[in-house]
N, C-alpha and C positions, 0 to 999 in steps of 0.2 A: 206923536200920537198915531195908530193905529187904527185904521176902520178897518172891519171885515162886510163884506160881501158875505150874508150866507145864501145858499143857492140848496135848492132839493132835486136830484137827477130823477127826469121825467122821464122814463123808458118809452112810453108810446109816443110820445112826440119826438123822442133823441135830444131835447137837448134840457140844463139847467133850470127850473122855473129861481125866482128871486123871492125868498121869504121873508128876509129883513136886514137889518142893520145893525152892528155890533162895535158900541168903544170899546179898546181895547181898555183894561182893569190889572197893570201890571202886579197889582199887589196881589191878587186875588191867584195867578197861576205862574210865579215864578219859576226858572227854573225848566220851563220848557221852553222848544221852540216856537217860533207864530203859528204854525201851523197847528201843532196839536196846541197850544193854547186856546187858539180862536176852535178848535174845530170842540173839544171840549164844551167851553162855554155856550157854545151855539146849540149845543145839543140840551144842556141844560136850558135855556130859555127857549127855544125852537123845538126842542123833541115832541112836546104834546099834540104839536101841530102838524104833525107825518105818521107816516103807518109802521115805518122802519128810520128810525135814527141811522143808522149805517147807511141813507144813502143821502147824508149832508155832508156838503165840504163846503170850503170857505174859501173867501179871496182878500187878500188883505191888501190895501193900499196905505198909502202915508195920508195924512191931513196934519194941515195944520192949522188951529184951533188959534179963532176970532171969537171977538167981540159976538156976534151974528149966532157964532154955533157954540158959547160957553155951556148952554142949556143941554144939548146934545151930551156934553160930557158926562154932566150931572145924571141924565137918566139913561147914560149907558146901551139902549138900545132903542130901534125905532121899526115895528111890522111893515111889512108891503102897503097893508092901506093905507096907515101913516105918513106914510113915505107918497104915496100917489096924492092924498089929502096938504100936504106941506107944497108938494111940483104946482097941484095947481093956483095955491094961495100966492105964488111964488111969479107966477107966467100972466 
């Protein structure tokens, strides 16, 4: 299984901000590679939330998929608040 890192390039700062979290959906973008699969995808669920689509990339890492994060798979993606909101549930 596949997670993507999606990231939006902050030009005044220089570097990436982190906009969310992506399972991968092989069914959905066969046929490509992870990169454009994931970068695709992200764009589709992430696009409304930037000013220019073109300046999302992705970063894909392995996981692999517990008990703990079956639910993850199921909804496929998770935003930065989400994501800060789950760290601290979590700590």
């Amino acid at each position: 299984m596949l997670v993507y890192k999606v990231y939006y390039k902050n030009y005044k700062l220089k570097k990436g901000e982190l906009l969310g979290i992506l399972i991968e959906r092989r069914k959905d973008l066969r046929g490509q590679n992870q990169i454009e699969s994931g970068l695709k995808w992200a764009k589709l669920v992430f696009g409304r939330l930037v000013e220019d689509k073109k300046q999302l990339f992705v970063v894909p890492k392995e996981l692999k998929i517990g008990l703990k994060t079956r639910w993850l798979v199921e909804r496929g993606f998770i935003t930065k608040d989400e994501l800060v909101e789950l760290n601290k549930l979590v700590e």
